[in-house]
Every structure is written in C-alpha cells, then in structure tokens.
C-alpha positions in Angstrom: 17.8 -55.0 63.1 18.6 -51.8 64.0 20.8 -49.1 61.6 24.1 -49.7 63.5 23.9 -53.6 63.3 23.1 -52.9 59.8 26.2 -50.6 59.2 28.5 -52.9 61.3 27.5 -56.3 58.3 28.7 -53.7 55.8 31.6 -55.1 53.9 34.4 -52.8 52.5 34.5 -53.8 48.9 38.6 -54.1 48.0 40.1 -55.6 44.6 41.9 -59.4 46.0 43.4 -59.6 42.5 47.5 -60.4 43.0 49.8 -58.0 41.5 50.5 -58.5 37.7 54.3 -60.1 37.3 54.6 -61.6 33.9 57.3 -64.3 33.7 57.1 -65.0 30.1 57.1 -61.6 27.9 56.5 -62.6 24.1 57.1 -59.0 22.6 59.3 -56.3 25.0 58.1 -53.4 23.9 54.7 -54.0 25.5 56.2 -54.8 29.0 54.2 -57.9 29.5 50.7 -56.1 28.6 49.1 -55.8 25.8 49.0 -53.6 22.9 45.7 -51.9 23.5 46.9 -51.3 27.3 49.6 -49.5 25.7 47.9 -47.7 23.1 45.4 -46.5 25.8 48.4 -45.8 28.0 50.1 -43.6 25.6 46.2 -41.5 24.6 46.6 -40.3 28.2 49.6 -39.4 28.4 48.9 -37.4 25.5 45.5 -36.0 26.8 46.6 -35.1 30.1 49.7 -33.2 28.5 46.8 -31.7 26.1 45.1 -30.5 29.0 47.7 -29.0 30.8 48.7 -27.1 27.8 45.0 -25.8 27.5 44.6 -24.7 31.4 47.8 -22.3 30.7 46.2 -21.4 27.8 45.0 -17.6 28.2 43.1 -18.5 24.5 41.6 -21.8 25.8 38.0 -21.9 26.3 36.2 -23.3 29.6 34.4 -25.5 26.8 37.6 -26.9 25.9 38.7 -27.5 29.3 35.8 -29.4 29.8 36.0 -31.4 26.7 39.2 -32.6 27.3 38.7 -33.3 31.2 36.0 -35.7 29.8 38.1 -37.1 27.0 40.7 -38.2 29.7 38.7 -38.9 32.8 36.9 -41.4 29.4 40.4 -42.6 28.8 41.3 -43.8 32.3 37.9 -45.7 32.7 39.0 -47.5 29.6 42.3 -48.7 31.0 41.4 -49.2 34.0 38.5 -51.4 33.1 40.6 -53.0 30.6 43.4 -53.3 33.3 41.5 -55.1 36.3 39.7 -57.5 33.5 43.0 -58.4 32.5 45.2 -58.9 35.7 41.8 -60.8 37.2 42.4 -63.3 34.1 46.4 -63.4 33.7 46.8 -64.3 37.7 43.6 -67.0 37.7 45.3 -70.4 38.5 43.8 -73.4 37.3 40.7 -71.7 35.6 40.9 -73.2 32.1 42.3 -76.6 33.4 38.8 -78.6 33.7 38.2 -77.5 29.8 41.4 -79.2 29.2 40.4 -82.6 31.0 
C-alpha cells in the first residue's frame, strides 16, 4: 500500500453528537445544564477576565501570565470534557431502555 492510498483511508475524526436542546428544565437558573457546568462556566469567565487584567498589568509578572494561561487553558479542558460527556449521554435515545426490560 503505498503512502497516498494510506492517506486517502484516513478518516477525519468529527463529534456526531446532536446539539443539546433540553425540553424539560428542573431548576432555570442552570439553563438546562448542570450545576458544575455552571460553576466551571462562571471560573472562566473569571480567569480569563483575571488574565486580561494581568496582561495590562505594567506590575504583572511573565510568571503570572503564565500561571494563569494555564489555570484557564485547565479550566476549559474541564468543561469541555465535562460538556461533550454530558451532551453524548443527554441526547442517547433508547440507551437505558434494555436495563428497564
């Protein structure tokens, strides 16, 4: 097999997973997610607004620049982890029906 029959079997990996639209929300103030979604949510708001304020920061050290790029790229891994686990099991149909037989 030669390299470009190997790179034309390549498959494009892409998320299938329908969009989120919750028809039944128990507690508005969470928007149909959960509370950890939101807590998460809200910590990177508040680290990317932390970062901003430290890159206009004449006082701000490189070291603390760093740190907190970390801290948030961290953060978004965490709800976006969180996020595609979640919407994979909220949109399943039928997945828990056999365990109900």
């Amino acid at each position: 097999m030669t390299d470009t029959q190997i790179e034309t079997k390549k498959e494009e990996i892409t998320y299938q997973i329908p969009p989120y639209n919750p028809q039944y929300i128990l507690s508005p103030e969470f928007k149909g997610t959960s509370n950890y979604e939101m807590g998460v949510g809200d910590m990177v708001k508040q680290k990317a607004e932390e970062l901003e304020r430290l890159r206009v920061d004449p006082e701000a050290t490189p070291g603390q620049i760093k740190q907190a790029e970390e801290d948030l790229k961290k953060l978004e891994t965490l709800y976006e982890n969180y996020n595609i686990g979640m919407n994979v099991f909220r949109t399943a149909k039928g997945g828990r029906d056999k365990i109900r037989e």
